[in-house]
Structures are given as C-alpha cells and as structure tokens.
C-alpha positions in Angstrom: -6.3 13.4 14.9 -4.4 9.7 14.3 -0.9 10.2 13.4 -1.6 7.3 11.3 -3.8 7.3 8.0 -5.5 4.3 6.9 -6.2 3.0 3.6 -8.6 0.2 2.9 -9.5 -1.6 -0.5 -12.1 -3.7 0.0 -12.5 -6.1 -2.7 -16.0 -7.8 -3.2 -18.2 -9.7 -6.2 -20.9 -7.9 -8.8 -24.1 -8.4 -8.2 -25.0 -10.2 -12.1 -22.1 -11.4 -13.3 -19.0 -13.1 -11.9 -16.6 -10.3 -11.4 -14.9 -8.3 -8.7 -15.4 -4.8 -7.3 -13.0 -2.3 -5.2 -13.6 0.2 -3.1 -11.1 2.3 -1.8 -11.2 4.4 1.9 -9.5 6.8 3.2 -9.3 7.2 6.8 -13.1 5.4 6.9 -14.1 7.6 4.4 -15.3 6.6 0.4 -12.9 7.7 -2.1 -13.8 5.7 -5.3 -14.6 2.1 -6.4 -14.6 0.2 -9.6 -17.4 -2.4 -11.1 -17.8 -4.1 -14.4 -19.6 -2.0 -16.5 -21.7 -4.6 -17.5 -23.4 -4.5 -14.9 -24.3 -0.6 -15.8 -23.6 -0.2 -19.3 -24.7 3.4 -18.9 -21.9 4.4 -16.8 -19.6 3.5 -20.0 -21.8 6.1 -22.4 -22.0 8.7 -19.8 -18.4 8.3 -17.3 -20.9 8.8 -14.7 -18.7 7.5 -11.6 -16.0 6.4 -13.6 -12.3 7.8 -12.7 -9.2 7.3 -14.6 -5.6 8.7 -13.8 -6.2 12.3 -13.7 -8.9 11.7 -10.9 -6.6 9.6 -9.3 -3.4 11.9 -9.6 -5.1 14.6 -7.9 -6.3 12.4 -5.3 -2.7 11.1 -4.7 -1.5 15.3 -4.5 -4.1 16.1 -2.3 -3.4 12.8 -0.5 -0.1 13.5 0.4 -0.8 17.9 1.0 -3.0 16.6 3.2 -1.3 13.5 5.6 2.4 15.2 5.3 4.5 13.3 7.7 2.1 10.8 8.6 2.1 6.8 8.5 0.1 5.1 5.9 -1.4 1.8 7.0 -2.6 -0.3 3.6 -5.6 -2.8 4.7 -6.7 -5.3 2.3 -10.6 -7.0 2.7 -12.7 -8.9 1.4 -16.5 -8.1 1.3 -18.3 -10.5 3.6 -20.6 -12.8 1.9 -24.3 -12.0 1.9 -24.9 -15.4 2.9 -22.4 -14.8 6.3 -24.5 -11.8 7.5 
C-alpha cells in the first residue's frame, strides 16, 4: 500500500447543455460527481445520486480514519474531448 493517497477531480462538459461535471477519485477509485440537473431533472425530485454536506462530511471522517499519516496528492483534469479519442 502507497504511502501516498491520491485525489483526482476530473472536470468535464454535460452531454445537452453547456455546463460542467466533476468527478472526484480516491486512490483510482469513484467517490462522487456532480451534473446539471437539467440534464436529469429526475435526480432533483428523487436525490437519486445527489450528495450534499452530510455525505461529504462522512466521507472526509472516514477519509482521514482511513489514510492517517499519509500524503495527499490533489490532481486536477480535464475530461478528454470525445473528438481527441
């Protein structure tokens, strides 16, 4: 095990309209992401994947329970392009 943990926000573009999304990894793995909810206006009436501070306060506690005494790397990204693949 890496004495080092990584965190990655990818940043990319919605599909329909002309807005961003983030994605946030821990150590490679999926941890939550954000979207316009215009582009799933169902997500809005039934918080289906939606996470607000609570969700993300006991991610930070278990975060830091979890990588005590480690080093935290931050990456930013972009998305690539569906055109450049």
């Amino acid at each position: 095990m890496s004495d080092v943990v990584e965190v990655k926000v990818v940043t990319g573009k919605a599909r329909y309209v002309d807005a961003r999304t983030e994605t946030l990894y821990i150590d490679g793995q999926k941890w939550m992401s954000a979207a316009p909810l215009c582009e799933c206006p169902e997500d809005a009436i039934l918080e289906r994947d939606l996470l607000g501070p609570s969700d993300f306060a006991s991610l930070l506690k278990s975060f830091l329970k979890e990588h005590r005494g480690k080093k935290v790397r931050f990456l930013y990204e972009d998305e690539p392009d569906e055109e450049e693949e």
